[in-house]
N, C-alpha and C positions, 0 to 999 in steps of 0.2 A: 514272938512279939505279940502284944497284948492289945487289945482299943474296945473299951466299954460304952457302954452306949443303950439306946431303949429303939426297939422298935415303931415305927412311925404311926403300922395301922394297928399294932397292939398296945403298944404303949409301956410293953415291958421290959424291963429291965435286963440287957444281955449282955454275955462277954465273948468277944471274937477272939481266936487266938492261931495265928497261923505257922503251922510245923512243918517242916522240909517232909518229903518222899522220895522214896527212888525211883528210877528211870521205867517206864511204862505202869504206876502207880496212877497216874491223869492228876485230876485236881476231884477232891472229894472230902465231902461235906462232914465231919461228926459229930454226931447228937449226945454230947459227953450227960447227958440230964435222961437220956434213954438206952443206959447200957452201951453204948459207945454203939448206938447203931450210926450208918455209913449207909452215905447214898451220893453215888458217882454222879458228877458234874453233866450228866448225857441229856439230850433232848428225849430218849425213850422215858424219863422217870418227870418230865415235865407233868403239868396240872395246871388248867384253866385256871387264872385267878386273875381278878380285875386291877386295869393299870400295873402291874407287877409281874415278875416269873418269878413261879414254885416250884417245887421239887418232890415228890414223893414216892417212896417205898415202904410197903409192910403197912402200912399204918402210920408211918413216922414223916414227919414234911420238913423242911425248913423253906421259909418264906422271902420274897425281896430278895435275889441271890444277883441279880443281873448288876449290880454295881460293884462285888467283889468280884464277880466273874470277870466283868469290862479291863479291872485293875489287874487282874493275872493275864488276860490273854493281852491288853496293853503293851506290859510292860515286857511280853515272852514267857513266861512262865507257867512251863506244862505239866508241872509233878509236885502237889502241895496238898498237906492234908488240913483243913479249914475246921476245924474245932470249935462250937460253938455250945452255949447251956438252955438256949431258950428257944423256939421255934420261926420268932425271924430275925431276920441281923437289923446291926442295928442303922439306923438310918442318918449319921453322925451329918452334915452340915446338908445331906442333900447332892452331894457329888463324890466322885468316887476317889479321891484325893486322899483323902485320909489313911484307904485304903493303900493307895499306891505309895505313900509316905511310910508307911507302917512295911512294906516289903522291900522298900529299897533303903530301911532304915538296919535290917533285918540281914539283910546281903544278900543276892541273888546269885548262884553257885552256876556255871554252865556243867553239866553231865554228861561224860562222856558215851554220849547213847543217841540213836537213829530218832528222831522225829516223824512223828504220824503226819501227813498232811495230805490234803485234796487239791488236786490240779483241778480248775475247773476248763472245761473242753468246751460246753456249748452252755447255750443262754437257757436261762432256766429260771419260770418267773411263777409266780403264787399273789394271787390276790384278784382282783377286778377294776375296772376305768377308775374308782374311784381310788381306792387304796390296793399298792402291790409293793411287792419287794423284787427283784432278780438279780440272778447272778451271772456275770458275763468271764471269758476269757480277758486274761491281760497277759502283755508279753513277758510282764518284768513278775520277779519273784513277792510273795508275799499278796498280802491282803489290801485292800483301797475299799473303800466306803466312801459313801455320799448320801448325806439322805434331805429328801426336798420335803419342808414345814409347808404346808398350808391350810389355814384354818377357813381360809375365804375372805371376800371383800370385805374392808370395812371394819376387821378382825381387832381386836385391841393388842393379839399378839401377832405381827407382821411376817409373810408369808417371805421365806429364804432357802437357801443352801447352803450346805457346808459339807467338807469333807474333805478326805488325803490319804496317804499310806500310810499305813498303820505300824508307825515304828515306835520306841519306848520314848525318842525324843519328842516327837510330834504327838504323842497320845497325855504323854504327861503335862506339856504345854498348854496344847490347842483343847483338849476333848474333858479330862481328867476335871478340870475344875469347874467346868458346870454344871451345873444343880439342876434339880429336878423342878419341876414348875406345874400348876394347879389353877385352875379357874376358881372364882370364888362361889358360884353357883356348886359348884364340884365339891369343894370342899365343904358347906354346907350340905350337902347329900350327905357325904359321908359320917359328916358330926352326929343328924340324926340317925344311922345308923350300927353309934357307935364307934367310930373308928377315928384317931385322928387326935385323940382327946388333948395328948400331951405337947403335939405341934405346934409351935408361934410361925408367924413373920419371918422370923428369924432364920429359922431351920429350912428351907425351900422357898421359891418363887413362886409369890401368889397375885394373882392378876385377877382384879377387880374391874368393872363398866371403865374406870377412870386409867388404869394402869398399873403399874406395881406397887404392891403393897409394903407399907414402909421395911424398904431395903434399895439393895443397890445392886446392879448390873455390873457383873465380873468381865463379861465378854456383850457387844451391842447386840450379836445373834445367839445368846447366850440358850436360848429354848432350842432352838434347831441342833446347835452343837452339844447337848443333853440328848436329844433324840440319836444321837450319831453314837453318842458314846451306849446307850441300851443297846445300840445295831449290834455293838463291838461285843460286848454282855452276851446278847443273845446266840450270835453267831457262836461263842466259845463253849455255849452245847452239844456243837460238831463232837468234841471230844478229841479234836485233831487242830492243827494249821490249817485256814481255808486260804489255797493262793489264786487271787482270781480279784474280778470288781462286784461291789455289791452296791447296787445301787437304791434306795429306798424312796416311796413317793406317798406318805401320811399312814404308816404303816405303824404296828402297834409289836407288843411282844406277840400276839397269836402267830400273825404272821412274819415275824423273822425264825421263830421256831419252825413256820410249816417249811419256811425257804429250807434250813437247815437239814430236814426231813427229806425233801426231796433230794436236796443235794446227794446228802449218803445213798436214797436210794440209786440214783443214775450213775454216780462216779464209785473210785475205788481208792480204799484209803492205801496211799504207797507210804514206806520212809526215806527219810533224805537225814546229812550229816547237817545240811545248811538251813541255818535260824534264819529268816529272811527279813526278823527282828532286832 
């Protein structure tokens, strides 16, 4: 399956194309515009990069990946080769929907084959008072997230929670179709340098002194449940099932990757038959 598109902070023109794998394949990235290089979906090939998560090997990066990622591990989907001609994907309405339309349009096949996953055992946290992520034991199988928005008093985007287990039903509902969102000082930064050229209104949630900039609100918490759905993104650099609670509190992509890191370092990756998806 196919979905064209232009990148958000480059502005250029790309095509996604996503192809089945087989069973212990993970989900990984191909740069069909550089020799078909490949670069697996892992937290070790991550790269600092602002507002977004990178990916890099060799020389070679693809860019923006946390909203395909959010969309495969969403919806269960652990073995898929992700095809792409330009260096970041494309940034289609701003939420990961598109994405998950486009895989369940496509057919999602169960493989008869053991699943990677992380039991998490003890609480395991990254960050500081102001911004952390952690990950706690839960009794029931599978993944739960939550992550808590707060910009501070007074804020023109209002300070909430949200969050659930992360099943294909409840992620394509509830997480899936919220966009991504932008202060308008923010976005002025970035226009002077460079980035962003092609982006309206239209395409993401842009909050100006007054409020949303002409567009509409999918969901009333619709920024915090964007923030949940990067959690889901990020976390699927495990490169496994994480089953456990992850709980987030004004945390960014740096810090769900370092949660991720720790994770693997303390725990041990087992396999199980049961999708807890």
């Amino acid at each position: 399956m196919v979905l064209d598109g232009y990148g958000y902070w480059s502005g250029q023109d790309v095509r996604v194309e996503f192809h089945p794998a087989p069973p212990g394949h993970g989900l990984v990235f191909s740069r069909v515009d550089c020799e078909n290089a490949a670069i697996p979906a892992v937290v070790g090939y991550r790269c600092d990069a602002q507002l977004r998560t990178n990916l890099s090997l060799r020389g070679i990066s693809v860019e923006m990946v946390e909203h395909i990622l959010a969309a495969f591990a969403g919806l269960g989907v652990d073995n898929a080769q992700i095809r792409v001609n330009a260096t970041e994907m494309p940034g289609v309405d701003g939420s990961c929907l598109p994405f998950v339309n486009l895989l369940r349009n496509a057919g999602i096949v169960d493989q008869p084959a053991l699943r990677d996953v992380v039991v998490i055992k003890q609480r395991i946290r990254v960050g500081n008072d102001l911004a952390w992520v952690e990950a706690t034991p839960h009794s029931d199988h599978g993944l739960h997230v939550e992550y808590h928005l707060d910009f501070g008093p007074q804020h023109i985007i209002a300070s909430g929670q949200f969050g659930g287990k992360i099943t294909p039903e409840f992620f394509q509902k509830e997480l899936a179709p919220a966009r991504t969102f932008i202060l308008q000082s923010e976005a002025n930064e970035l226009r002077e340098m460079g980035y962003g050229a092609r982006v309206s209104t239209k395409d993401l949630l842009l909050f100006d002194d007054h409020g949303l900039v002409e567009n509409e609100l999918r969901f009333s918490d619709e920024c915090v449940r964007h923030k949940a759905l990067d959690l889901v993104g990020d976390l699927a650099l495990a490169g496994c099932d994480i089953w456990g609670s992850v709980h987030a509190h004004r945390s960014g992509h740096r810090l769900n990757a370092e949660l991720v890191q720790a994770i693997l370092k303390s725990h041990t990756v087992t396999r199980t038959l049961h999708n807890a998806a």
